[in-house]
C-alpha positions, 0 to 999 in steps of 0.5 A: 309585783306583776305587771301584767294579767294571764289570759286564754285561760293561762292562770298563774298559781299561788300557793298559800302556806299556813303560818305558824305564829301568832294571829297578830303578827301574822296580821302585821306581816300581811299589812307590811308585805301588801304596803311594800308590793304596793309601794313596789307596784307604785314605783314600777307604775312610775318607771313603765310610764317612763319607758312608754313616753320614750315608746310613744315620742319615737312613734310621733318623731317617725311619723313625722319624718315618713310625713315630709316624704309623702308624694305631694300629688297623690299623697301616698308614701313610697315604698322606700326613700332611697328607690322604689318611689312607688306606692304598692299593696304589699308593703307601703300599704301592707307594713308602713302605712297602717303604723302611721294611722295608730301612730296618729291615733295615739299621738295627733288626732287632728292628723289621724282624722284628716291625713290619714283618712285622706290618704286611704281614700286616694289609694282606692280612688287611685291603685284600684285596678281590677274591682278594688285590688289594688295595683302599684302606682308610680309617682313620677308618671301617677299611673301604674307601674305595669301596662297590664294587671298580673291578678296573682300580684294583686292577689297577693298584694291584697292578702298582704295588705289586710294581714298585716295592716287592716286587721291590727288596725281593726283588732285597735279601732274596731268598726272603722273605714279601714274595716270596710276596706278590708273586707271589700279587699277580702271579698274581690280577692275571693272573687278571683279564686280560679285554682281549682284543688281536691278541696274546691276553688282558691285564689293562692295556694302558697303558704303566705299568701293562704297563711295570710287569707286563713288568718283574715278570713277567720277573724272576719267571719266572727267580726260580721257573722257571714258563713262564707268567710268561713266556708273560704277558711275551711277550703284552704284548711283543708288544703294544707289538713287533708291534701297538702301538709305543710311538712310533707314538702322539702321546704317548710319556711317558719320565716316570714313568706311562709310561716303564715300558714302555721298560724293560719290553721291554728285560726281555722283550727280554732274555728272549727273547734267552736263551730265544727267540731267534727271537722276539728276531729277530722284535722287534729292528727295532722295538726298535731303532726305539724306541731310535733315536727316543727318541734323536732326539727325546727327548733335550737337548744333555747326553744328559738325556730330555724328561718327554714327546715327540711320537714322530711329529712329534718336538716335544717336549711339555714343557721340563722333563727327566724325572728318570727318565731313567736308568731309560730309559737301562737299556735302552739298555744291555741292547740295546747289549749283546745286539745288539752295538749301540755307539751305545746304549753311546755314548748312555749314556757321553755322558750320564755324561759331561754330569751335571756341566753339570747338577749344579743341575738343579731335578729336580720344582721341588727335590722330594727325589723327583725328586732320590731318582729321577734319582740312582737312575738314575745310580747305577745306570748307574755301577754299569756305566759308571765314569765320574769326572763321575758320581761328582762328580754323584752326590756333589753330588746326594746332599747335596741331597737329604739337606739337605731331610729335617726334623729330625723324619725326615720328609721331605716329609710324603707317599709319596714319602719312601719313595724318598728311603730307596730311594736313601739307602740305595743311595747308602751301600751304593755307599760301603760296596761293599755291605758292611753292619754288623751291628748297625747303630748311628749312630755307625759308620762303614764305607767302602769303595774298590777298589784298582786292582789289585782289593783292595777296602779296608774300614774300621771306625770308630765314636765308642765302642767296638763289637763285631760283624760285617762282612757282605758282599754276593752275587751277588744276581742270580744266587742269588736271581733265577737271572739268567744276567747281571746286566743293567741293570733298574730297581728292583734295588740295584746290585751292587759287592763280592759273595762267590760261594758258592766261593773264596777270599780274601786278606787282610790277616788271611789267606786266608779262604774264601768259605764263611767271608767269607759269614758276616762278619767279627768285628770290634772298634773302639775309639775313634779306632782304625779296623779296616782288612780288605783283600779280594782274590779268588785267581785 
């Protein structure tokens, strides 16, 4: 039984023996192994819709605790709850309150129409400062924290707030407000590019903050076509590609702050690979050499990366393991891909294997952060490598992270507890295969699992009875970001079930058309009588 599908071109194999006995027996053991997979696949359903009912009700209880302390005049949320009682770019924005807006798609939509909407709407009419970069803005004086705007913080502030927030919530929702500001973030930021290197003018030169604009500007020249969002992207490729290695300095931070770069040129070098192929020709020695050395000098004996390595002399900086790990790991994969380079696939492969030898790793000293980040990670890899060690470590994992949220829905009291939502969330949308009810409410119960043969099992419970909709899951990928493949990228939520725009289904309540399925499926549950939907496409 598996519970999730391969993607990227990562197929798992099988393979078939001939069976030496009789014609009819061998027909009655196939009979009985389908039932009992099946039967298996139904009571997994059943316990994965368990696991995200849990997901989801710790994501509604934060958003309601980081609710009750929103500034009453401005609407906007604080940096953190015991100080800093300030809105800023690159972290209430950037990691809190994008959470808060899935959260409330899933969970209230009342909320996330309004609230929501709302409150983007006061941070660009109150934290624009210079065009539509915002700057930070104090609660107690509704002004700015700062007599003057320093463009390289706004700079930064702006990146941040489009990597980590914009672009999830664009990779979920598609065409959106939340779109618009992103792109309009994007396009000011450029307007400021006034440092002048051998590969043209930038607005940053640090890994993060050109990690950050690399993987932006990547996925917004698919999403709207516009040749310049690439150009930027090649100039800041070339940067790192051409003139300035990433492994030809004394510090290489494959931490958070840093490790953004290594991802970032895995998206440009995915874009080249599709539309400029001789300027993948041109970057791939290097490309290569990046990869190889992180793998040399950046990683343990169970495949986890150092927070921070000496690139040049190969001594490790710090002792403690990056919870970002999987995040470098993205690149692994996009690279083993487009050059048909197995070791980076083996490299990923060995680390999934190993997590179980680290299930009680202390990520950031038990912070649900570092917890949040790494089980990101490597979900995000399971979504391409299916592997069982992973699946064991990413159940074990999660429950500790939830286990530090306070009864009162916060979790840590800072910015940080809005990627203990980002990753809840994906966590149950991994039980549910995408899958989503609508209206939510805390009692439901919706599992997921994938039959070996490829019918996906759904189920329906809940504790009083509920009428609504099961919605399904697209290609995200390729209808919203125009990606000729869904490569591995940091802050997308991995896709499991989609339903293409075309097609048919079979079901266990007929055949249903794509168009149709795309719409839902009404449903009924009354207590203690779980609605079960089978879904297998028609070749």
């Amino acid at each position: 039984m598996r519970q999730e599908k391969p993607a990227f071109r990562f197929q798992s194999k099988i393979a078939n023996k001939k069976s030496e006995i009789s014609p009819f027996l061998t027909a009655l053991l196939v009979l009985i192994s389908l039932y009992s997979s099946a039967q298996d696949s139904g009571d997994a359903a059943a316990k994965n819709g368990e696991q995200a009912r849990r997901a989801f009700l710790q994501c509604w209880r934060y958003g309601q605790g980081w609710l009750e302390h929103a500034d009453p005049t401005s609407g906007l949320l604080p940096r953190n709850l015991s100080r800093d009682f300030y809105w800023n770019a690159r972290d209430a924005a950037a990691d809190n309150y994008p959470f808060l807006v899935l959260t409330t798609f899933f969970t209230d939509r009342f909320l996330f129409e309004g609230r929501m909407k709302i409150m983007l709407e006061a941070e660009q009419r109150l934290c624009n400062r210079v065009d539509r970069l915002p700057d930070d803005f104090v609660f107690a004086t509704q002004s700015f924290r700062t007599p003057e705007a320093k463009l390289s913080d706004l700079i930064f502030g702006a990146s941040e707030y489009v990597k980590d927030g914009l672009l999830p919530l664009t990779e979920w929702l598609g065409p959106s407000p939340w779109a618009d500001r992103m792109i309009g973030l994007v396009d000011d930021v450029w307007k400021h590019a006034d440092i002048e290197t051998e590969a043209g003018p930038v607005p940053a030169q640090s890994h993060e903050v050109a990690g950050d604009l690399m993987q932006s500007l990547c996925r917004l020249y698919w999403m709207t076509g516009n040749d310049q969002y690439r150009e930027y992207a090649f100039r800041l490729a070339d940067y790192f590609l051409i003139y300035h290695s990433p492994i030809e300095v004394d510090s290489l931070q494959l931490d958070d702050h840093g490790c953004e770069v290594i991802g970032g040129l895995s998206e440009a070098y995915f874009l080249a690979a599709q539309k400029a192929p001789d300027k993948h020709r041109q970057w791939q020695s290097t490309m290569h050499k990046i990869l190889d050395r992180i793998l040399e000098v950046g990683r343990d004996q169970n495949g986890l990366l150092y927070s921070r390595v000496n690139p040049k002399t190969g001594e490790k900086l710090t002792d403690d393991m990056t919870d970002n790990w999987g995040y470098n790991y993205n690149a692994f994969l996009v690279v083993a891909d487009l050059d048909n380079e197995p070791r980076y696939r083996e490299a990923v492969e060995f680390v999934l294997k190993n997590l179980p030898k680290v299930t009680d790793y202390d990520w950031e000293r038990g912070s649900a952060d570092g917890y949040a980040d790494s089980l990101e990670g490597g979900l995000n890899l399971m979504n391409r490598i299916y592997l069982p060690e992973a699946v064991e470590w990413a159940d074990h994992v999660v429950e500790k992270m939830l286990a530090i949220q306070r009864d009162t829905g916060i979790v840590e009291g800072w910015h940080g507890d809005g990627n203990f939502a980002r990753t809840a969330l994906m966590y149950a949308l991994w039980k549910t295969q995408g899958a989503y009810l609508e209206p939510w409410r805390a009692d439901l119960r919706l599992g997921a699992a994938r039959h070996e043969d490829g019918t996906f099992h759904f189920q329906v419970s809940a504790d009083w009875p509920w009428s609504g909709k099961i919605r399904f899951d697209i290609p995200r990928h390729a209808e919203y970001l125009h990606l000729p493949a869904d490569y591995p990228r940091l802050n997308q939520f991995p896709e499991w079930f989609t339903v293409p725009k075309e097609g048919a289904y079979e079901s266990n309540q007929g055949e249903l058309p794509a168009a149709q399925l795309r719409e839902g499926i009404a449903v009924t549950v009354q207590p203690k009588e779980p609605v079960k939907v089978t879904l297998k496409r028609k070749s």
